[in-house]
N, C-alpha and C positions, 0 to 999 in steps of 0.2 A: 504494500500500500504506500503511497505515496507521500502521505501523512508523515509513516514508518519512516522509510527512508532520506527523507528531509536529516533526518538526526543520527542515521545509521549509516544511509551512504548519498550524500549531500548530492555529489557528483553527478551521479544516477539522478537523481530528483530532478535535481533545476534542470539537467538536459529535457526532462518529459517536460517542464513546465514552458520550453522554450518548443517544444513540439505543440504542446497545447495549453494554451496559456490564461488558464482557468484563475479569474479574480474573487468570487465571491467566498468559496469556499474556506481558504486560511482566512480572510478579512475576515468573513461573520464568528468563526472559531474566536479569535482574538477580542471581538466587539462581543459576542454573547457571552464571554466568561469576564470580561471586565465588566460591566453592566451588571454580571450576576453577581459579582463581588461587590459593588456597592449597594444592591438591595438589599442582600443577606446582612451586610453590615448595618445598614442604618434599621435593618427590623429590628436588630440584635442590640443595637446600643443606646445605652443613656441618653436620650436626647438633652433634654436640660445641662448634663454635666459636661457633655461636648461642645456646647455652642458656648457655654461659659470657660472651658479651658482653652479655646479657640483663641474668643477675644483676649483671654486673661493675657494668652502666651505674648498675643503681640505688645503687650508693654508702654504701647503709646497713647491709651484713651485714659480719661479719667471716668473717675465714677459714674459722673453725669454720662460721658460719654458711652461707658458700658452698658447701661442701663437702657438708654436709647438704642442702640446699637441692637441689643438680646430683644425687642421692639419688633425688628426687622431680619432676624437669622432664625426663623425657625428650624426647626431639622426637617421638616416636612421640605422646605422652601430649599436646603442646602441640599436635599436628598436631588430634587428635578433641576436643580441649578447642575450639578457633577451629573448626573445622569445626559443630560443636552448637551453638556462641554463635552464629556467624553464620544457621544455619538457623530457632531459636528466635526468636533477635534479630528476624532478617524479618519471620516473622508474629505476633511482638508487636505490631510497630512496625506495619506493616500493618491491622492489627485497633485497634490505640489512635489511630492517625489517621483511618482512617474513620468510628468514633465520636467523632472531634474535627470531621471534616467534616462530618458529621451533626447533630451538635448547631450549629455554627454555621449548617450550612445552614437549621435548623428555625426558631432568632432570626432571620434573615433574611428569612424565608417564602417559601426553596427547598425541599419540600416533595418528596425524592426518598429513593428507597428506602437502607435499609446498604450494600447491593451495588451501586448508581450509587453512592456514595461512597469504597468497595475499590476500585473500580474508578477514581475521580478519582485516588488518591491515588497507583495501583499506575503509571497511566500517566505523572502527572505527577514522577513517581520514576524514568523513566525515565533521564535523562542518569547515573544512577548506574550505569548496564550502561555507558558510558563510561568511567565509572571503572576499573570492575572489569577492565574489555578493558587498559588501559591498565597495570595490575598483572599481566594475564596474560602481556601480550604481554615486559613485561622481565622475571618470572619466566623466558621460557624462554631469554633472553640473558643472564639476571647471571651474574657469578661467584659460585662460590660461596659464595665469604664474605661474603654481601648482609645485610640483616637487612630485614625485610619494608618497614618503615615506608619505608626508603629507595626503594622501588618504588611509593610514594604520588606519583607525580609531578602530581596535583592537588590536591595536599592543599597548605595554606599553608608547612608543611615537608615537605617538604625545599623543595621550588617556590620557595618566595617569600624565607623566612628557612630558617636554620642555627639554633636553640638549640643554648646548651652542655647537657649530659646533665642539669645538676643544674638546671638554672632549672625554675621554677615554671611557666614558660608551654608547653614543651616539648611534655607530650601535647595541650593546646590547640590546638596550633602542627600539630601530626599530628595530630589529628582532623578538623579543619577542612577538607571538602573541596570546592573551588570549585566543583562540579559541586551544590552547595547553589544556587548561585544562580540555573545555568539552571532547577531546579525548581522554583524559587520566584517565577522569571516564570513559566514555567508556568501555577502555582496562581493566578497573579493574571489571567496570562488567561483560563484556562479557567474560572474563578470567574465572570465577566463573561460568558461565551458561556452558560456554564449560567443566566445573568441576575440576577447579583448584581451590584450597581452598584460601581462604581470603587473608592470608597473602604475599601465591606467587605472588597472584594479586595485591598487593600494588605496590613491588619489580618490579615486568613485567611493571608493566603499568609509573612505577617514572622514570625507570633507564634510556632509553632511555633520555629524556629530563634532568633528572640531568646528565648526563655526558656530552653532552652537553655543555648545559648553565652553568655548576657549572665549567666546566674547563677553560671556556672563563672568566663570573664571576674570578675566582681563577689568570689567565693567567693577567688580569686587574691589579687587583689589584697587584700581585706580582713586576709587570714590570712601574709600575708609580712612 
């Protein structure tokens, strides 16, 4: 199965997906387990004690200000706020990388259709249904005074580092999720079996992610 071999023999895979270049499949895998990790989450948790360690954590409102604030963030309201970001978000993201594949594939002279490129991007996206499984699976075991991010267990935080609430690098630190990297061999494989030489395939598969993370990283440090 194709599924399979994405993880067993990469190779193999992305060649079939360059034969038939099937988009909905890994996308909705990816989109239906994150989706399903934030409703099991928000059935599961304190509402009240989340929306209040939320604003507490940011450290910049005053009391008036919190008060107002807990007003206007219900959980009800944060649950279909994250649930539309995340749906949107997808097929932004989805649609601005295949016209980044596309274009790089055309400099290249891989010379393949938008939808073989939806389709490069949605498969090699795939290690991110690991992520999301891995948020579903401790949504249905936390307690419930979790806060989400704490359920990123491959994200650089909590994983790797603890920031304190106020540091600078903190949603950096939670953003970051090391399931970035298997995708990004991925892209450098699959770049090469579509028959892009080595090197383009370093360049394709980094640049996305450094420009990014290197301008946030850069943006940090600059402004502290």
């Amino acid at each position: 199965m194709q599924l399979i071999e994405l993880f067993t023999e990469p190779r193999r895979a992305l060649a079939a997906v360059a034969e038939s270049p099937t988009v909905l499949l890994p996308f909705l895998i990816v989109l239906a387990l994150s989706l399903s990790g934030v409703l099991v989450y928000y059935a599961r948790v304190d509402g009240a004690w989340m929306v209040d360690a939320i604003l507490s954590a940011s450290g910049k409102l005053s009391a008036k200000e919190l008060e107002q604030a807990r007003q206007f963030s219900s959980p009800g309201t944060m649950k279909w706020l994250t649930l539309i970001g995340i749906g949107v978000g997808s097929v932004i993201a989805l649609l601005v990388m295949g016209g980044f594949f596309k274009l790089a594939g055309k400099l290249a002279g891989m010379n393949r259709s938008y939808r073989h490129w939806l389709a490069f991007h949605a498969w090699t996206s795939l290690p991110m249904a690991l992520s999301a499984l891995v948020i579903l699976i401790g949504a249905f075991a936390m307690p419930s005074r979790t806060l989400h991010t704490d359920l990123q267990l491959t994200h650089l935080a909590p994983l790797v580092f603890q920031p304190e609430e106020d540091s600078p690098w903190k949603a950096f630190l939670e953003g970051f999720d090391l399931m970035f990297l298997w995708s990004i061999t991925l892209v450098f494989i699959g770049w090469q079996v579509w028959g892009g030489s080595r090197r383009t395939a370093a360049i394709v598969a980094l640049l996305p992610v450094l420009a990014v993370y290197g301008i946030w990283a850069l943006a940090i440090v600059l402004t502290r």
